[in-house]
Short mmCIF file of the C-alpha atoms (twelve columns), coordinates in Angstrom:
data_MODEL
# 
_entry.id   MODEL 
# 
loop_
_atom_site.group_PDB 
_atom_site.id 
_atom_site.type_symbol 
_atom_site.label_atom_id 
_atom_site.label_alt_id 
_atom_site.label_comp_id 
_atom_site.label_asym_id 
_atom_site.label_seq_id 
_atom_site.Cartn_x 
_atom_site.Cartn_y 
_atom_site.Cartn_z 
_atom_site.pdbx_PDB_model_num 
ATOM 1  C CA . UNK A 1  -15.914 -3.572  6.062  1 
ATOM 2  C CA . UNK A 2  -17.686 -0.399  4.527  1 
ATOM 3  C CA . UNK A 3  -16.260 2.684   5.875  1 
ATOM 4  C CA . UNK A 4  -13.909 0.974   7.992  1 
ATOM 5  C CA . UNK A 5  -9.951  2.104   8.432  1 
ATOM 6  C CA . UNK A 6  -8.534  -1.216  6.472  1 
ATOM 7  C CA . UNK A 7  -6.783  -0.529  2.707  1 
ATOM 8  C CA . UNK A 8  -4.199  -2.092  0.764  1 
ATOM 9  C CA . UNK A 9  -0.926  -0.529  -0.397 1 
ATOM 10 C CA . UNK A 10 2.276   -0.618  -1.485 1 
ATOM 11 C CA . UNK A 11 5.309   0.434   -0.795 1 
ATOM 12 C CA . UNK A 12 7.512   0.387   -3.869 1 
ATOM 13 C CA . UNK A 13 10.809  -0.992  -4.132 1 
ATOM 14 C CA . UNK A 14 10.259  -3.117  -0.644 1 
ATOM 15 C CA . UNK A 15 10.748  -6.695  -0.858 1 
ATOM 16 C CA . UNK A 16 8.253   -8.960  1.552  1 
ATOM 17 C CA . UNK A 17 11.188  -9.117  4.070  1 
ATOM 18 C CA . UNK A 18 10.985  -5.648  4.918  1 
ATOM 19 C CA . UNK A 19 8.578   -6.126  7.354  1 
ATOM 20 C CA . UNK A 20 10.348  -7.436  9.744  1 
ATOM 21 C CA . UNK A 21 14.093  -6.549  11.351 1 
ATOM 22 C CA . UNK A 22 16.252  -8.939  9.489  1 
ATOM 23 C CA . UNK A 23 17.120  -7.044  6.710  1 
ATOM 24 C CA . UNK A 24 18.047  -4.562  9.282  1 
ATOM 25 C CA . UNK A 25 20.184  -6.706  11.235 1 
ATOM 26 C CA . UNK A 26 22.428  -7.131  8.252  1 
ATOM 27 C CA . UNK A 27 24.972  -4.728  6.355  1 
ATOM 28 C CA . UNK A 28 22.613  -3.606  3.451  1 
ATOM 29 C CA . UNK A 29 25.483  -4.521  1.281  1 
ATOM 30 C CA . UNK A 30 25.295  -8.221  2.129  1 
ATOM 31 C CA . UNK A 31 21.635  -8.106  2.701  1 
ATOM 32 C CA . UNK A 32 20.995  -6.766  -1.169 1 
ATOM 33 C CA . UNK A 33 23.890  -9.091  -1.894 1 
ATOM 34 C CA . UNK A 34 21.209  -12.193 -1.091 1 
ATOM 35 C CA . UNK A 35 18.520  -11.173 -1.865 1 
ATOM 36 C CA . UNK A 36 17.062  -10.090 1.278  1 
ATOM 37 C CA . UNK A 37 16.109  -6.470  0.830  1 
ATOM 38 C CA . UNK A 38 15.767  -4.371  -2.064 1 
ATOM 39 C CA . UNK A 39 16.592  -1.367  -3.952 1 
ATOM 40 C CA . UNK A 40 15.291  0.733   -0.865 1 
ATOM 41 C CA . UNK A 41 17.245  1.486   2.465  1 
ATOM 42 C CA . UNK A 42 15.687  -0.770  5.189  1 
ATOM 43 C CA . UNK A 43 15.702  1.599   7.579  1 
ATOM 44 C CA . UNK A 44 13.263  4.026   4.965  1 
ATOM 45 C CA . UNK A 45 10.906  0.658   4.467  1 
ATOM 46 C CA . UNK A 46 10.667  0.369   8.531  1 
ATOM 47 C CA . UNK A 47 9.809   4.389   8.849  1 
ATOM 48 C CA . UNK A 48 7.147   3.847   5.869  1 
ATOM 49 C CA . UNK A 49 5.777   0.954   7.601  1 
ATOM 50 C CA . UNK A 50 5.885   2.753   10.999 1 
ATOM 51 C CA . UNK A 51 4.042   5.946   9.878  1 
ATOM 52 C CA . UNK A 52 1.096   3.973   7.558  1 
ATOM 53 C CA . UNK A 53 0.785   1.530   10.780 1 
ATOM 54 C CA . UNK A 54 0.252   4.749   13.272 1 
ATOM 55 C CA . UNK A 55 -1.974  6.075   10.755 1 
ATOM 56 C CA . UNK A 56 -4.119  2.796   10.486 1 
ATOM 57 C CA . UNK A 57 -3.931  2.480   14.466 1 
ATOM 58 C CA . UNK A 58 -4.784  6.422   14.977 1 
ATOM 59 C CA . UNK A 59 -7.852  5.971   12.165 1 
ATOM 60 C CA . UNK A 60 -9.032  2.912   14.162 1 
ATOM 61 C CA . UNK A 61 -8.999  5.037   16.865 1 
ATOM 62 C CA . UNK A 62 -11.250 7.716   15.987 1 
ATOM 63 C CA . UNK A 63 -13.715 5.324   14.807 1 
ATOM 64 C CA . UNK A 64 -14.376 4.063   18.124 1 
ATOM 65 C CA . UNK A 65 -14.356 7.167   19.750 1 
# 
């Protein structure tokens, strides 16, 4: 939608997993091991994803105020 709060991006060296917990509920040794996360600590994909979802939520809700 024009003007709306929606946008794409990325978050380099994060591997499609990252978005959710599993890569967090295993050592990051085994976890790169298989392929589950990436380069990247898990724990600094979840804050990324944490502080560009707040943003998102916070810009949605200044629209409708």
């Amino acid at each position: 939608r024009q003007g709306g709060a929606s946008r794409v991006d990325v978050i380099d060296g994060a591997h499609h997993s990252g978005f959710s917990d599993t890569c967090m509920l295993k050592p990051t040794w085994l976890a790169r091991e298989v392929g589950i996360t990436g380069p990247r600590s898990p724990l600094d994909t979840a804050r990324d994803i944490h502080l560009k979802t707040m943003a998102f939520l916070q810009a949605v809700q200044q629209q409708s105020s």
